[in-house]
Structures are given as C-alpha cells and as structure tokens.
N, C-alpha and C positions, 0 to 999 in steps of 0.2 A: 474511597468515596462511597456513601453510604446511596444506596439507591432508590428511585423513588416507592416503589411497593413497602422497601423495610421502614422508610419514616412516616408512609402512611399507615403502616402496623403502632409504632412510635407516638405519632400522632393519639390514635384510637385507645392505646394505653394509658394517656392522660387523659382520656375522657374529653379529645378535638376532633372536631370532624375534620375530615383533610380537604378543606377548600382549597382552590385554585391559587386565591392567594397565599394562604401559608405555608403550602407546599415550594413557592414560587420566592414570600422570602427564604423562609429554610434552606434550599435548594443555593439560593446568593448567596447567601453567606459561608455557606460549606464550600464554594470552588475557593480554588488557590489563589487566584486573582483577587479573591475578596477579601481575602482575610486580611484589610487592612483598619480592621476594625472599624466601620463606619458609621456614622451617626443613621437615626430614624432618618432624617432628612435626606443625608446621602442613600439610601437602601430606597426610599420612596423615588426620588428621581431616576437612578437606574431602574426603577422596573416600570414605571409609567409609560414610558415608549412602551414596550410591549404590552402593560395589561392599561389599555389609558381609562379603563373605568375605576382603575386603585384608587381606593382615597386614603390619604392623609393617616383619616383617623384608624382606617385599615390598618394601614401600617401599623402606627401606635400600637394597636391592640392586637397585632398578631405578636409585635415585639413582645409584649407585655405576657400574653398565654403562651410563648416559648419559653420566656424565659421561666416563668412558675411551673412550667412541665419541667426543666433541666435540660432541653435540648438544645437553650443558648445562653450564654451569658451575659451580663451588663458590668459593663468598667464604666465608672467613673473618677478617671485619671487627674481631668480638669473638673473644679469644681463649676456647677453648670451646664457640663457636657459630658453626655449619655452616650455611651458609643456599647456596639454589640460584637460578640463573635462566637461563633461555633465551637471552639476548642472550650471543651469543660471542665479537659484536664486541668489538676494542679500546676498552675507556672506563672510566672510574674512578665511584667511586664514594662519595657522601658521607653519612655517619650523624649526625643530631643525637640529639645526648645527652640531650635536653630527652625527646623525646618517643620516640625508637629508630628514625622508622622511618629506610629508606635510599635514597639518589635516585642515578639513575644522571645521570653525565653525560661531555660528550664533548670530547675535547682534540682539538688539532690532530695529524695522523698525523707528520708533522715533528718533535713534540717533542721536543725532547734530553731523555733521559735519561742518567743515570751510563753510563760507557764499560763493560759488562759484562770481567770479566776476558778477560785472551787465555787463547783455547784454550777456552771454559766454551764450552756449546752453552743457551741461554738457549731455553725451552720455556712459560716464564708470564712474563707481566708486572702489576702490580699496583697501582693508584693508590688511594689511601685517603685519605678527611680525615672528621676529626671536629670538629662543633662543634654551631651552633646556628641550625635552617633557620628561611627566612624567616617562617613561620606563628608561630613557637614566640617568636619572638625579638617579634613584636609584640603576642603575650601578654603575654611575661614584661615588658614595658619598658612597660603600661600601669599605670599605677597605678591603687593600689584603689580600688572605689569606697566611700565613707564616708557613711554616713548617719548626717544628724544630726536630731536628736529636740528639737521646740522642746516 
C-alpha cells in the first residue's frame, strides 16, 4: 500500500497540491476494502461522515485530476455509470448481472488483441464481460426449498 508521504510526492509530480481531500479520496480507494470499484457518489458518502465539509463537486473534481494524473482510473462498464479504482494495471474486468458487483481480473500481457488501426496512437485499452459470477450462479441454480405440510 502506497503511503501517504509517497502519493503526496505523486500528487506534486502532476502538478496537485495534496489537499486533505485528495489525499483522503486517493487513500479510499487504494484500501482493499474499496476496491470494489465505486461510483463518485458511493466514494462521496463514505468520506462525508469524516470530512463533512466534502462537497459533491469535490469529489467530482478530485476524481477527475486523479484520473488525468494516472493515479486512478475510470470504467465505464454500464453505460451511464462511472465507476473508479486504483489499480492502473493492465486487466479486465467482469460484472455479473445477477448481483452488480464487479471483479477485476488478469490476462496474459501477450494477449492479442485486434491490430489497432495504422497511424492511431492507442492511449486505453479495455476488457469487459458480463455475466453471472460464481456466488450468484449457485444461488440461482439451487432449487427452492418446498415445504410440505402433512
């Protein structure tokens, strides 16, 4: 886990002052607990109880100059919804549909993908699948239980 001194070095190499909030979302989003990739909104209500003078647009805009430094990134998995996480690594990511949430996971750095056109300067890359994770799928596939009334 990266500490607070080395992200406010971090911070100052993209040219951000290391306010209290940014450090504070940065900081969210980096524990293990978080990385459940969470929307601006979700990331705004967990830190309100502690900083309750965060605003909103706070958020917004520290999301926004993290992510243009590369210290975080933005999935948009659903269209319409904005979700963040820490992890900058190359690696894809899967949503089941059953239940929302979303699991990161890791390919081979070899993979082929599609030949990007010539000439295009290729800046993101993006792996997505949608279905139905392992927990959900051994819900859905138990049958009900029936009780019978003698």
């Amino acid at each position: 886990m990266e500490t607070t001194i080395s992200l406010i070095k971090r911070l100052h190499s993209c040219g951000l002052r290391p306010t209290p909030q940014r450090v504070a979302v940065f900081t969210f989003l980096r524990k293990q607990e978080h990385r459940k990739h969470p929307t601006a909104e979700e990331v705004y209500a967990a830190l309100v109880p502690e900083y309750p003078t965060l605003s909103r647009t706070t958020v917004y805009q520290t999301l926004d100059a993290l992510c243009k430094c590369g210290l975080i990134a933005k999935l948009a998995v659903e269209e319409g919804e904005m979700r963040f996480e820490a992890n900058t690594t190359d690696h894809g990511h899967f949503k089941c549909t059953h239940c929302g949430k979303i699991f990161d996971f890791e390919y081979p750095v070899t993979m082929d993908f599609p030949q990007p056109l010539d000439g295009f300067d290729i800046k993101e890359k993006h792996l997505y699948y949608k279905g139905i994770c392992k927990k959900c799928q051994a819900q859905v596939q138990k049958p009900p239980t029936v009780l019978l009334q003698s």
